[in-house]
Each structure stands twice: as structure tokens, then as C-alpha cells.
C-alpha positions as CSV (number, residue, x, y, z in Angstrom):
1,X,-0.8,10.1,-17.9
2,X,0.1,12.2,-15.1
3,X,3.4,9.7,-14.1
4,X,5.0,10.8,-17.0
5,X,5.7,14.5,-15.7
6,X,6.4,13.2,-11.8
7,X,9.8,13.0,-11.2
8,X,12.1,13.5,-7.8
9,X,12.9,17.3,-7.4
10,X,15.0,19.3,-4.5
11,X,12.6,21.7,-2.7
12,X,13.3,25.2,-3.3
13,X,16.6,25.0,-0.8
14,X,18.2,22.7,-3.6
15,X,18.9,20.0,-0.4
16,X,20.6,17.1,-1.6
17,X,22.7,14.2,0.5
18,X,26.3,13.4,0.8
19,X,26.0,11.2,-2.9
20,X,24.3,14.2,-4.6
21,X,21.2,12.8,-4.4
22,X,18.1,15.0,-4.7
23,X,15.8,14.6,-1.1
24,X,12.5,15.0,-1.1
25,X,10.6,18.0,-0.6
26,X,9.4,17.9,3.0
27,X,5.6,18.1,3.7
28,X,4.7,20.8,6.4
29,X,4.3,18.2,8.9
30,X,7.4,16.8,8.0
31,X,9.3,20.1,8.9
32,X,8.0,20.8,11.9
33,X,9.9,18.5,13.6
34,X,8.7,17.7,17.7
35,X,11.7,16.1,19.5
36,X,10.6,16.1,22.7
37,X,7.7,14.3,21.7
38,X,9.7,11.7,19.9
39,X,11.8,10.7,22.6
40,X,9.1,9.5,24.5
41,X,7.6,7.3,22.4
42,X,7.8,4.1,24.3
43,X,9.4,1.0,23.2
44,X,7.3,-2.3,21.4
45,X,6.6,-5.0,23.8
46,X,8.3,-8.0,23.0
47,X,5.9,-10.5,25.0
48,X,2.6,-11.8,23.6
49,X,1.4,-12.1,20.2
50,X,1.6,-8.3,19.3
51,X,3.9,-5.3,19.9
52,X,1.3,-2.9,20.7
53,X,-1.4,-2.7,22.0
54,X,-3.6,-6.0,22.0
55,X,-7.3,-4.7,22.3
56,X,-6.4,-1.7,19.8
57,X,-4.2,-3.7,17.6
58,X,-7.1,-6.1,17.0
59,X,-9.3,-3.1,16.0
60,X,-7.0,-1.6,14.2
61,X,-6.1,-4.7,12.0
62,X,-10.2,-5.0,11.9
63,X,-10.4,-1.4,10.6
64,X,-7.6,-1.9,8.0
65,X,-8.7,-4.9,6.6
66,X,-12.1,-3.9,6.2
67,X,-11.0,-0.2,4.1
68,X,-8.4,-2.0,2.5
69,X,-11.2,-3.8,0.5
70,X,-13.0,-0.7,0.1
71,X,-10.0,1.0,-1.4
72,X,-8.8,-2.4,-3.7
73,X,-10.7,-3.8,-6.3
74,X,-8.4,-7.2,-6.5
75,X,-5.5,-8.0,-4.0
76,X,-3.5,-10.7,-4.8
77,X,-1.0,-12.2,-2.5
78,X,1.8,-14.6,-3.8
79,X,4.7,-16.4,-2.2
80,X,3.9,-16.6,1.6
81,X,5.6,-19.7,1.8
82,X,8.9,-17.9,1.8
83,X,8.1,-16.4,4.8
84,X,10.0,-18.2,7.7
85,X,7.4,-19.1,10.9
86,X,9.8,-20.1,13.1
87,X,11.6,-16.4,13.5
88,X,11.1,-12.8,12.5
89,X,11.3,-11.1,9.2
90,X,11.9,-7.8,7.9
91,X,10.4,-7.0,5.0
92,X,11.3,-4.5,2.5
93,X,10.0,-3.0,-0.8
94,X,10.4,-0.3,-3.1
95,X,8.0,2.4,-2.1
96,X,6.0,4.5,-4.5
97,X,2.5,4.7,-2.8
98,X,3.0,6.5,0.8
99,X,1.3,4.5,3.6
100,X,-0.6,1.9,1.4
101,X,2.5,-0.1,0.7
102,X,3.6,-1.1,4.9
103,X,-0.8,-1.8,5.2
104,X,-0.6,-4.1,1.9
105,X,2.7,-6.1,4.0
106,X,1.0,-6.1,7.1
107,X,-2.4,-7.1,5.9
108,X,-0.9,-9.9,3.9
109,X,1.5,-11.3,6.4
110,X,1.0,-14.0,9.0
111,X,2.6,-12.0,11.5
112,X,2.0,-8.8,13.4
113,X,4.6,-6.4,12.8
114,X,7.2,-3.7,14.9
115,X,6.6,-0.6,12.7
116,X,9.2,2.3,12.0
117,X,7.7,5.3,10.5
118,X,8.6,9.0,9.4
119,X,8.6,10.8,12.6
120,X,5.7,13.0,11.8
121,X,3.6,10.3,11.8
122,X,3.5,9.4,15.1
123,X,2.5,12.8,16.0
124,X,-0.2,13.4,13.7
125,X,-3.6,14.2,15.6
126,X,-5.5,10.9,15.1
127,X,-3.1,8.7,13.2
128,X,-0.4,9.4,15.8
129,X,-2.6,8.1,19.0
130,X,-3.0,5.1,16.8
131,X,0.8,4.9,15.9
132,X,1.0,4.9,19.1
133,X,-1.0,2.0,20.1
134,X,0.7,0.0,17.4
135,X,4.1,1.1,19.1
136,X,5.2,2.5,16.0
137,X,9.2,3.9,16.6
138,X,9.8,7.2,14.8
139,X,12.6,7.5,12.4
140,X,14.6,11.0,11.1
141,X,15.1,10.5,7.7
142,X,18.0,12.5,6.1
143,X,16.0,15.1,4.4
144,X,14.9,16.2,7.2
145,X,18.4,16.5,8.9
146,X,20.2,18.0,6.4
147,X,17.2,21.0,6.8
148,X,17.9,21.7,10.0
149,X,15.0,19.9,12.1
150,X,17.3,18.8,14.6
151,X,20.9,18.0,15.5
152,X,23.0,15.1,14.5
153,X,23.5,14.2,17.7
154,X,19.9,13.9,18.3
155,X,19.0,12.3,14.7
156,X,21.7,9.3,15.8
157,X,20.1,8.7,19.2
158,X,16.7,8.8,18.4
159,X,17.2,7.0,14.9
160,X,19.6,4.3,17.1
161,X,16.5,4.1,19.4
162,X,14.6,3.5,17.0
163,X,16.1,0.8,15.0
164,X,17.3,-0.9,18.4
165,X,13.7,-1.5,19.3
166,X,12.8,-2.5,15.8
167,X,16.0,-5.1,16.2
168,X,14.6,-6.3,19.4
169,X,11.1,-6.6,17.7
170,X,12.0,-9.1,14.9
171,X,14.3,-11.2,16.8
172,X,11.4,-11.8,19.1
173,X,9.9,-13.1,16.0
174,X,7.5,-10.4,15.1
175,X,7.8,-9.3,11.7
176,X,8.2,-5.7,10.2
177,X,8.8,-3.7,7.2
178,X,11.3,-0.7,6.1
179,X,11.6,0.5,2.9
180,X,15.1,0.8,1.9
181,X,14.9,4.0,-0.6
182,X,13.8,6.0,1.9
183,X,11.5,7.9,0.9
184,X,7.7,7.7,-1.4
185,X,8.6,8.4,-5.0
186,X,7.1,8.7,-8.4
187,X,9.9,6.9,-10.6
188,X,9.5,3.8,-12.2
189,X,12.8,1.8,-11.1
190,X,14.4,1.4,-7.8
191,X,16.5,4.0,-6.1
192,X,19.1,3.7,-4.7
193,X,19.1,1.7,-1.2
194,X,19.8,3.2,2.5
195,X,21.4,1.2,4.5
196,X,18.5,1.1,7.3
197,X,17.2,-2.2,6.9
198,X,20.2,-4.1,6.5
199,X,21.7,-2.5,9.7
200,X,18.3,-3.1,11.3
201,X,18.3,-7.0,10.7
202,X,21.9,-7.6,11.2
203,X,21.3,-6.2,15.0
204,X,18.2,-8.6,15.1
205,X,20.6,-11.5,13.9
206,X,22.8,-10.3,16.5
207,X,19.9,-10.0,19.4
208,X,19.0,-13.3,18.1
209,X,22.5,-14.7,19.1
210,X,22.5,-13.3,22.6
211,X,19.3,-14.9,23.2
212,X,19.5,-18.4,21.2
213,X,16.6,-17.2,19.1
214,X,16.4,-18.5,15.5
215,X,18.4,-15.7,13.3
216,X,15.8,-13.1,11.3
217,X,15.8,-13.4,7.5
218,X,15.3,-10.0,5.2
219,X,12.6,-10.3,2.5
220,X,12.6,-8.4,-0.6
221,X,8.8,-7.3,-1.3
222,X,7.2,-6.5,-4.8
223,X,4.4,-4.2,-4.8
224,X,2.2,-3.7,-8.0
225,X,-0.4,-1.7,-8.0
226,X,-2.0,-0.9,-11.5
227,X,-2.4,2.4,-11.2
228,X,-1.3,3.3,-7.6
229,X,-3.2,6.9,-7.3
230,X,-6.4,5.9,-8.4
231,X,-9.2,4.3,-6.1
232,X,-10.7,0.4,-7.0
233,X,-7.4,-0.5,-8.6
234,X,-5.8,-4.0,-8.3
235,X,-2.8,-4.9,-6.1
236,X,-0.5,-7.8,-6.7
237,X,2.0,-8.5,-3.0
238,X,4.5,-10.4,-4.3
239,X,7.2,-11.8,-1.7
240,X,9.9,-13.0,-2.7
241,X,13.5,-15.6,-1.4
242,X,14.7,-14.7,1.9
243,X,17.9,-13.7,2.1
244,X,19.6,-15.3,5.2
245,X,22.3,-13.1,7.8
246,X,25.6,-14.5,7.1
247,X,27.4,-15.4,9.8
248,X,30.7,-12.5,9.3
249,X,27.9,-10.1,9.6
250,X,27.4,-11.0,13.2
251,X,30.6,-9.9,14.7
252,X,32.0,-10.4,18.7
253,X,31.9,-6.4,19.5
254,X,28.9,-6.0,17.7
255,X,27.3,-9.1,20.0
256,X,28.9,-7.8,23.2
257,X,27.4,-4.0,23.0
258,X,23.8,-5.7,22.2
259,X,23.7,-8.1,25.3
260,X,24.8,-4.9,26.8
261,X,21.6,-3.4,26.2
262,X,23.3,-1.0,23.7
263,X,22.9,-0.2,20.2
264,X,26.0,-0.4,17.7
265,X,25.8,-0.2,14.3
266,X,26.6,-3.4,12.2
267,X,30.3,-3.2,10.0
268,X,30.0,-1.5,7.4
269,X,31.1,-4.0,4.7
270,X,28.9,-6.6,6.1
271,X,26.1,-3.3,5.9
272,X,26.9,-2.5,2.0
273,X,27.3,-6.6,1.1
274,X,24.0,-7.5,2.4
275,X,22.2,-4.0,0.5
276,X,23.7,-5.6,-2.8
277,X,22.4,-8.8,-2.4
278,X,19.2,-7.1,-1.7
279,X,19.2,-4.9,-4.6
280,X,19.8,-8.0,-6.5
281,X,16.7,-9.8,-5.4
282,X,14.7,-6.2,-5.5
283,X,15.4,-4.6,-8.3
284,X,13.7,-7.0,-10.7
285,X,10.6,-6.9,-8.4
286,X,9.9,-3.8,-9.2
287,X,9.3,-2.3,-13.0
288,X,12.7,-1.2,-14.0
289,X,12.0,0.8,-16.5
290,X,13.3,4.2,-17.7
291,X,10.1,5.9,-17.5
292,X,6.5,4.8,-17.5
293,X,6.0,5.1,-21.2
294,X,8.5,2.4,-21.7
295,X,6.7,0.5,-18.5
296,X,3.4,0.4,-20.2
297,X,5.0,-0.4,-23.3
298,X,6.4,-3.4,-21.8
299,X,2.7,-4.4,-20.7
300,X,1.2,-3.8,-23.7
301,X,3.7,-6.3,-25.3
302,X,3.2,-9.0,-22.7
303,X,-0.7,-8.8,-23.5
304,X,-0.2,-9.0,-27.4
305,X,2.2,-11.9,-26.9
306,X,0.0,-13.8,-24.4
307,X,-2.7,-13.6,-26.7
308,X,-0.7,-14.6,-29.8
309,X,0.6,-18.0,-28.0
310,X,-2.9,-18.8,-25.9
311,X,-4.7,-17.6,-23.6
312,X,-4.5,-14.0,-22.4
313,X,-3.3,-12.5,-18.7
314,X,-6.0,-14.1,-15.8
315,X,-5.2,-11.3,-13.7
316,X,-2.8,-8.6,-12.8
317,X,-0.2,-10.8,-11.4
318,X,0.3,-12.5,-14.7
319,X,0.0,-9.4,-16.7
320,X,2.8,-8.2,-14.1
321,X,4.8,-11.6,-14.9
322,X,4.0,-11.3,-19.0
323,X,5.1,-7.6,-19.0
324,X,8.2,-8.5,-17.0
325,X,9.4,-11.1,-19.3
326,X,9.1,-8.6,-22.0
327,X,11.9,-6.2,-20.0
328,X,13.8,-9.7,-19.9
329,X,14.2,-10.4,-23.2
330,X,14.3,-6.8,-24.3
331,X,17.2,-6.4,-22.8
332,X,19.2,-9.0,-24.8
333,X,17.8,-8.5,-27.5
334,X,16.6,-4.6,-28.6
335,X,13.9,-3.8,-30.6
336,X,13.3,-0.3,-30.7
337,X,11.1,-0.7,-33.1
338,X,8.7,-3.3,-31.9
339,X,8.9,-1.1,-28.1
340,X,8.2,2.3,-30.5
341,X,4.9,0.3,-32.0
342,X,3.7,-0.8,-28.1
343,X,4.6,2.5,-27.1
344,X,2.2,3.9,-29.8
345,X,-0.8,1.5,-28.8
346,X,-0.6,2.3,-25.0
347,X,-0.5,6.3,-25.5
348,X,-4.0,5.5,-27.6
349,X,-5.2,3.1,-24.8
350,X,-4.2,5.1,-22.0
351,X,-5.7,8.6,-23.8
352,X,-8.8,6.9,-23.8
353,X,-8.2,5.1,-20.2
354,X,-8.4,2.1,-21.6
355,X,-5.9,-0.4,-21.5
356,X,-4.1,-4.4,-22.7
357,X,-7.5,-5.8,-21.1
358,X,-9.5,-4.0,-23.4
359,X,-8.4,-5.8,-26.5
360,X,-9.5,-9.2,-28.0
361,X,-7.0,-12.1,-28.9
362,X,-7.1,-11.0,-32.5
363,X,-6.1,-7.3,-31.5
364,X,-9.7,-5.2,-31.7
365,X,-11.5,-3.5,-28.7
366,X,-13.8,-5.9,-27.2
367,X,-16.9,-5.3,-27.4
368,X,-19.8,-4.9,-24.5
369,X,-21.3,-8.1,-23.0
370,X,-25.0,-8.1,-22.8
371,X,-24.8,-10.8,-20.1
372,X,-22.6,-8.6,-18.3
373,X,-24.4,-5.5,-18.7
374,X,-27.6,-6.7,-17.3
375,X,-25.9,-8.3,-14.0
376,X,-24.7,-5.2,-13.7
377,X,-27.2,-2.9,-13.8
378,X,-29.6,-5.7,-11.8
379,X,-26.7,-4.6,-9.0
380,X,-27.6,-1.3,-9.3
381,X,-31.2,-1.4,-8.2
382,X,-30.7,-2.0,-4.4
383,X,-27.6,0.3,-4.8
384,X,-30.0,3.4,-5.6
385,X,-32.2,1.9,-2.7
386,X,-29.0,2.2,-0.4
387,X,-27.8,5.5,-1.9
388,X,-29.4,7.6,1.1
389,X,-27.7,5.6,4.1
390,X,-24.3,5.8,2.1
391,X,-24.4,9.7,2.0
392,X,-25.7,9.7,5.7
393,X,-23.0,7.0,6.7
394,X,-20.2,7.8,4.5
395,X,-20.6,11.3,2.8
396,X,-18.2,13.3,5.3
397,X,-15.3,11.0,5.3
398,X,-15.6,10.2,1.5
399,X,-16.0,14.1,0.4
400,X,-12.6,14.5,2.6
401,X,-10.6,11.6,1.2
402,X,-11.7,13.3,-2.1
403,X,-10.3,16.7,-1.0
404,X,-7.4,16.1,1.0
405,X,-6.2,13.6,-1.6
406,X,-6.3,16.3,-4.2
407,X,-4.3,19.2,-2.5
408,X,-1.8,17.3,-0.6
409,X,1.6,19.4,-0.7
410,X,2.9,15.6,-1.0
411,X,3.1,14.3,-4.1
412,X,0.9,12.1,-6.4
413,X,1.8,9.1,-4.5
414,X,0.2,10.2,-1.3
415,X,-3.4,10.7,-2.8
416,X,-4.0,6.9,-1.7
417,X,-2.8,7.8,2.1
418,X,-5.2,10.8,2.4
419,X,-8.0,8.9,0.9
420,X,-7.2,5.3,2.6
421,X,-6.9,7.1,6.2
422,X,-10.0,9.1,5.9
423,X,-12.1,6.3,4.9
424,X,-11.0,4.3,8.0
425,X,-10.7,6.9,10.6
426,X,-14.3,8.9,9.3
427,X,-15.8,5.3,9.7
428,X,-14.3,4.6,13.1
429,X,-15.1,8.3,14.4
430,X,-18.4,8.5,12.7
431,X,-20.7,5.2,12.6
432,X,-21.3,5.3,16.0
433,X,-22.7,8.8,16.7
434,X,-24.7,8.4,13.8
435,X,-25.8,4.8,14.3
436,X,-27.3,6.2,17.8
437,X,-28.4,9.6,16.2
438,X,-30.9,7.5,14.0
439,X,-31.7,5.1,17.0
440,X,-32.8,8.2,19.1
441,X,-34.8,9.5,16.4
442,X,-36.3,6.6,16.1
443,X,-37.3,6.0,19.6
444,X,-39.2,9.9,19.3
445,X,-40.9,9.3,16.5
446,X,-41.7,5.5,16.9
447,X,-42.1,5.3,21.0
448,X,-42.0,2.2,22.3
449,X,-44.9,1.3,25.0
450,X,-42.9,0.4,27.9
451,X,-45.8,0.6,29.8
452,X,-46.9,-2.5,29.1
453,X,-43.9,-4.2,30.8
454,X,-44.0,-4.5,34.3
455,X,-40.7,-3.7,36.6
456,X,-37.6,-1.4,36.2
457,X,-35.5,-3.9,36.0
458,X,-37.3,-5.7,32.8
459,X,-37.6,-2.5,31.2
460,X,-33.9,-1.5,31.5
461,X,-32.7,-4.5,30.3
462,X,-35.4,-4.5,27.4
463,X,-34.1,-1.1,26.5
464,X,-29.9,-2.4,26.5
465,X,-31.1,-5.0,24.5
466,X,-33.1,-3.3,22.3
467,X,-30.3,-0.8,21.5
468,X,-28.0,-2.8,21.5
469,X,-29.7,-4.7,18.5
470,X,-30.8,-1.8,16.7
471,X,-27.2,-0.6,16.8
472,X,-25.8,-3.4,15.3
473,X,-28.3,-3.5,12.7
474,X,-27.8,0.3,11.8
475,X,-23.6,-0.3,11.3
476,X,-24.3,-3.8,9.1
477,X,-26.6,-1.5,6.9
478,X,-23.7,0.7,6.9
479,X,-21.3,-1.6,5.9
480,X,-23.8,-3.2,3.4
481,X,-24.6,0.4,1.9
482,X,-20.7,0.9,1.4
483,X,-20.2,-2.0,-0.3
484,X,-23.2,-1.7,-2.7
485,X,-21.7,1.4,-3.6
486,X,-18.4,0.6,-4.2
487,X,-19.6,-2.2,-6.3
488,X,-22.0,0.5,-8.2
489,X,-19.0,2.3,-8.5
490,X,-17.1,-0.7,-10.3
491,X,-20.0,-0.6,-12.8
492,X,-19.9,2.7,-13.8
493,X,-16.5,2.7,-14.7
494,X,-16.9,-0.6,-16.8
495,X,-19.8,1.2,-18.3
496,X,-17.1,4.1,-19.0
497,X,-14.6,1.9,-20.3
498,X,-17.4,-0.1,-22.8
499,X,-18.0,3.6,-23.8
500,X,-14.6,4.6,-24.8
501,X,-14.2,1.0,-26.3
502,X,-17.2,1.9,-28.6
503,X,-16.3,5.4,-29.4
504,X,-12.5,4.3,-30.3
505,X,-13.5,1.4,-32.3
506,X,-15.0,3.7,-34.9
507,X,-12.1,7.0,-34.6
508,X,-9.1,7.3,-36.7
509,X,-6.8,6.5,-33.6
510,X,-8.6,3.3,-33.1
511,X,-7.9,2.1,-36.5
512,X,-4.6,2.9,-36.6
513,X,-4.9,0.8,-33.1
514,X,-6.2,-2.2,-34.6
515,X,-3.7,-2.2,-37.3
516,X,-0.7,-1.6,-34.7
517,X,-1.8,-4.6,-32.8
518,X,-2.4,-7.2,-35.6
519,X,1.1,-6.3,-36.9
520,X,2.5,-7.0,-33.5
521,X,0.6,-10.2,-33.0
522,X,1.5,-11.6,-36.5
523,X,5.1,-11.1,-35.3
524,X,4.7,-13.1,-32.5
525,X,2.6,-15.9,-34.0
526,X,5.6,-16.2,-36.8
């Protein structure tokens, strides 16, 4: 599995912070740092329902929600009732999938959100004009500091800036999410936390003061996403227990520069207090394991033992929740042994991209439902019907996502970005010019007989309207062909998977499978 050889390295200058910690490589973009530009980036509104922009954040939203089902196969969404609606929150998560993992908060939150972001992308030729129209606040990270893109003096008072508006954001009760780590990685624990957030939220507890607003609360996030580069994979949004400001957080000097209008950053023990108790709520929301051998290990065992005492996992959150309770009691109790076997059966899964799902309650590969199989290829008959619109409507922007996710200088972990960005932004750019391409083509080769309406005026607005229709009609068929796809899509690769099943089944490796299993699962049912 390519995780396995995806680890955090310096870039070729050997750049690491004041800790010793390696930063991460820069992207191009990244390095070619535009202060100017930054600086005026204006400020998130604090009136109304949205930061931004109203009109744009409404399409925007529309946009997102709509790709984000494209791009997801099953999203589940658990714990919303922690989430406070009487004041702002600030989200964060461990971040290991680029720009996916603030779209899976925002889509799945109540609120709308005050966004910081990498400062590159709020310059970035299309994304950026959106950025901007979300009133997205750029943010210098230290990797890019440390290599020169700009002073310290000017990193402080745009980063200050930055996380003063963000402040000002959630205590107007917006909500908003930073990822502590700072940066998109490839490991398969937590790293170790900035103090960003906590500084952030502590000056919104503080803004909240000055204005008798109800204090912000920080929530820890867990994102879990089966396989997070691959497309049509599942996505579990776990939130989890707010953590409230404490009160010695909120200090008189720190209140006073705030009402002044200024930005001061928070004590530092109240800073490093409150990043503990985060890390304590975060870390076990997130795999923690070693490496992601051991992490599919874990899952393998949670599927074995769920199918020794009853049923097995209904869906990814519980195979999440089984796998996790594996880590738990592994760590009391080793058993090298028992992890070595697991270890063993997910390397012959995962060779075969297979994986728990695939096996039966008695430990064999399951085998192909006939029932099944004829829904699905049922499915496929307006699917090759639709095929030509899909490769008219969607062929550029899907043949991009394809590329650009595959060359990206990176990392692994922002394949998704590339692919999730291109599909929404192609489809926005593209659907109208080519909804009205085929309409004009149509009108030349099928002419209407306006003739026989008498007047101008009724002809004009018989043409508006006429359009007007036809254009909707031509984007639903869009939309319709994308979908039939995507869903033809899902049955090829469960014709793939019944394929490998079959072939396994009756190889060496997939004996020695079935025997691995059984022996687990007798251990379990003793």
C-alpha cells in the first residue's frame, strides 16, 4: 500500500523548526510567497448569517455539497449535538487529506464558517477569487518562514491579522476550523500540536467578554476516511466534547488590548494548558498507530472480533469504533502475536484490494450475490445510454482531476484536493457554455417556426422562455449523467472486488487466509 513508504521528510534545504521538527517540503506555489497581495485581503464580515459573501457563499456551499457526493461514496456524520448553537466554535482535527478535511467540517456543520488558509491559497487563479468571496484570512505557516518567504516582522502582522479576524469571526458566533499540526501529512498518529487554535479561541473568548457574547468552545474533530487518496471512498466526521475556555485564560491585559481593537497573543501557559487538554481529546480520534500496517491490523481484528460475538461492522463508523477498541485493549494487554497474525491477513487483503468487509462471519471470502449482480448491471443500461453526455459534460474536468492529481509536487494526501477542485470548478466553468453550445445547435438544426407567432414581443419572450427551459433541462441531464456514472463506477469496482474474491478463494495466499482467520475467530469465541 503506498502509505507504508509516505513519511514526513525535510526538502532538500534540510529546514526544520525551533523543536527539531522536520517542515514540510513547500509546493511551488507555496514558495512564491505574494505579500502585498496578502495584506489586502479584507477582513470577514461579522453581520448576517455568513462571513463572506452571501450570493457567492450560497453557491459555493451549493457547488461543494453537490461534488462532495460525487467524490464520497458514504459520509457519515456523528455527534452534532456537541456542537453549541448559542455561540461560535472552532473546530479542529488532525489533517492528513489537504483541502477535503475543512469542506467535510463545513459541509457537516450547522454553521457557516471564518476560514484561515495557507496563504497560497488565497492567491491561486480560480480558487483564490473564491477564497476570497468566502473571506478566507491567509495564514504564514512556519515552513515557509524559516525559507525565507518573508520577514518575521511581516509573518507576525499578517499571521496576527489573520487570527484577529478569525477571533472576531467565532465570537460573533460563526464557526471555523484550524488544524492544529500544521500542515497535511501522511503519518498515521497525531503530530505534534501548534499553538494556533488555542491562541485563536482564547482571543474569541476574550472578544466575547468585551462584547457580552456567550464564550466560544474548541471542538476536537475526527476524520476517517477509508482510504483518503482514492475516489468513492467512505468518510466518517466524528465530533467530539467541547472543551470550554477557562476563565484564567481570559486575562485583564489580554481583554483591554482586544476592546482596543488590537491583537495580543493569549499567556502562554494558559496557550500550552488548553493544547494539552486538546491533545487529550484528539489524539484518540485519530488512528494512533505506529504505522499503517499496524492501523489495518487493528481493523482487521475489530472485524474478526465483531463477527465472532454477532453481527459484523454496519458501516465505516463502527468498523472505525471496533478497530479502535482493538488499539484500547492492545495497549494493556500485548499480543504480538495475535497483531503479527492480523497483520498477515490484511497484507493478503490489501495485495488483492480487498479488505475486513470482504470476509464472511466464519472467516472465508464471500462470495458474489446473484441478486446483487443483476441490480447492478440493470444500473448499467441507462448508464451506457448516458455515457456520451458524461464525456461531453464532464470529460475535461474529470481527465484533469485525473492528471493533476497524479503529478502534484504535494504529496499523496493532496490527490483528493486536485481531483475534488477540478470536479467542482470544471462543472461551474463548464456546464453553462456547453449547455448553450448544444441549445444553439439545436436551434440550427431543429429551427423553430417563429413565424407562426405573431408580434416581437410574443416571440422574444417565447424565445427567453424557451431557452431558458431547454437550459435547465440540458444541466439536470448533466447532473443525471454524472451520477449514473459514478454509480456505474461503484459497480465496476464491486465487480473488481467479487473478482479478486473469486480468484483468492482458490490461491495459496487465500488458504493460508482462511486458516489465519478461523484461528483468530476461535480465539475470540473461547
Amino acid at each position: 500500500m503506498v502509505e507504508e513508504a509516505l513519511t514526513m521528510e525535510a526538502g532538500d534545504d534540510g529546514a526544520v523548526d525551533h523543536r527539531g521538527d522536520v517542515l514540510p517540503v513547500l509546493s511551488k506555489r507555496a514558495a512564491n510567497m505574494k505579500y502585498e497581495e496578502l495584506i489586502r485581503i479584507s477582513s470577514p464580515n461579522e453581520e448576517g448569517k455568513t462571513p463572506g459573501s452571501p450570493f457567492f457563499t450560497a453557491i459555493g456551499y451549493f457547488w461543494l455539497r453537490m461534488t462532495n457526493k460525487i467524490q464520497f461514496k458514504n459520509i457519515i456524520v456523528s455527534g452534532k449535538e456537541n456542537i453549541p448553537p448559542d455561540r461560535g466554535t472552532l473546530c479542529t482535527a488532525w489533517h492528513t487529506n489537504g483541502v477535503i478535511d475543512p469542506i467535510a467540517i463545513m459541509l457537516s456543520h450547522p454553521k457557516r464558517f471564518v476560514i484561515g488558509a495557507r496563504h497560497d491559497l488565497v492567491l491561486r487563479p480560480v480558487l483564490g477569487w473564491w477564497s476570497r468571496k468566502f473571506a478566507v484570512q491567509p495564514v504564514i505557516r512556519k515552513a515557509e518562514l524559516i525559507r525565507g518567504g518573508c520577514s518575521e516582522e511581516e509573518a507576525t502582522y499578517l499571521n496576527g491579522r489573520s487570527l484577529r479576524a478569525l477571533a472576531d469571526g467565532i465570537s460573533a458566533g460563526f464557526g471555523s476550523a484550524l488544524f492544529p499540526e500544521g500542515t497535511s501529512h501522511s503519518e498515521s498518529h497525531l503530530l505534534r500540536l501548534r499553538t494556533g487554535p488555542m491562541r485563536t479561541v482564547i482571543a474569541a473568548a476574550g472578544i466575547s467578554e468585551v462584547k457580552g457574547r456567550p464564550r466560544p468552545v474548541l471542538l476536537p474533530v475526527g476524520l476517517h476516511y477509508r482510504v483518503r487518496h482514492l475516489w468513492r471512498t467512505d468518510c466518517w466526521i466524528e465530533y467530539g466534547e467541547p472543551l470550554e475556555i477557562p476563565d484564567s485564560a481570559v486575562d485583564e491585559d489580554l481583554v483591554s488590548a482586544l476592546k482596543a481593537g488590537d491583537w495580543r497573543e493569549p499567556r502562554a501557559e494558559a496557550v500550552v494548558s488548553l493544547r494539552d487538554s486538546l491533545n487529550e481529546r484528539l489524539a484518540p480520534m485519530t488512528p494512533g498507530a505506529p504505522d499503517w500496517n499496524t492501523h489495518r491490523a487493528w481493523h482487521i481484528l475489530g472485524h474478526l472480533r465483531s463477527r465472532a460475538e454477532g453481527p459484523p461492522p454496519a458501516d465505516w463508523k463502527e468498523e472505525v469504533l471496533a478497530a479502535r477498541k482493538e488499539r484500547d485493549k492492545l495497549s494493556t494487554v500485548r499480543d504480538d502475536e495475535m497483531v503479527a497474525k492480523a497483520d498477515k491477513i490484511a497484507r493478503i487483503l490489501d495485495d488483492n484490494g480487498l479488505d475486513g468487509r470482504d470476509l464472511t462471519r466464519d472467516g472465508d471470502l464471500r462470495k458474489a450475490s446473484l441478486v446483487k449482480g443483476l441490480y447492478r448491471a440493470i444500473l448499467l443500461i441507462p448508464t451506457i445510454f448516458l455515457l456520451p453526455i458524461f464525456v461531453y459534460s464532464c470529460g475535461i474536468q474529470a481527465t484533469l482531476g485525473y492528471k493533476f492529481g497524479n503529478v502534484t509536487d504535494e504529496g499523496l494526501d493532496a490527490r483528493t484536493t486536485f481531483q475534488f477542485l477540478l470536479a467542482m470548478f470544471g462543472s461551474f466553468l463548464f456546464f453553462s457554455p456547453l449547455a448553450f453550445i448544444l441549445i444553439l445547435l439545436s436551434h440550427f438544426f431543429l429551427p423553430v417556426p417563429w413565424s407562426e407567432l405573431s408580434g416581437m414581443e410574443l416571440v422574444v419572450d417565447w424565445v427567453i422562455l424557451q431557452v431558458a427551459l431547454e437550459f435547465m433541462a440540458i444541466l439536470f441531464m448533466f447532473w443525471l449523467s454524472a451520477k449514473f456514472i459514478v454509480s456505474g463506477c461503484d459497480t465496476f469496482f464491486a465487480a473488481e472486488k467479487a473478482r479478486s474474491r473469486s480468484i483468492l478463494r482458490k490461491s495459496p495466499a487465500g488458504i493460508e487466509l482462511k486458516e489465519s482467520t478461523k484461528e483468530i475467530i476461535s480465539r475470540f469465541s473461547s
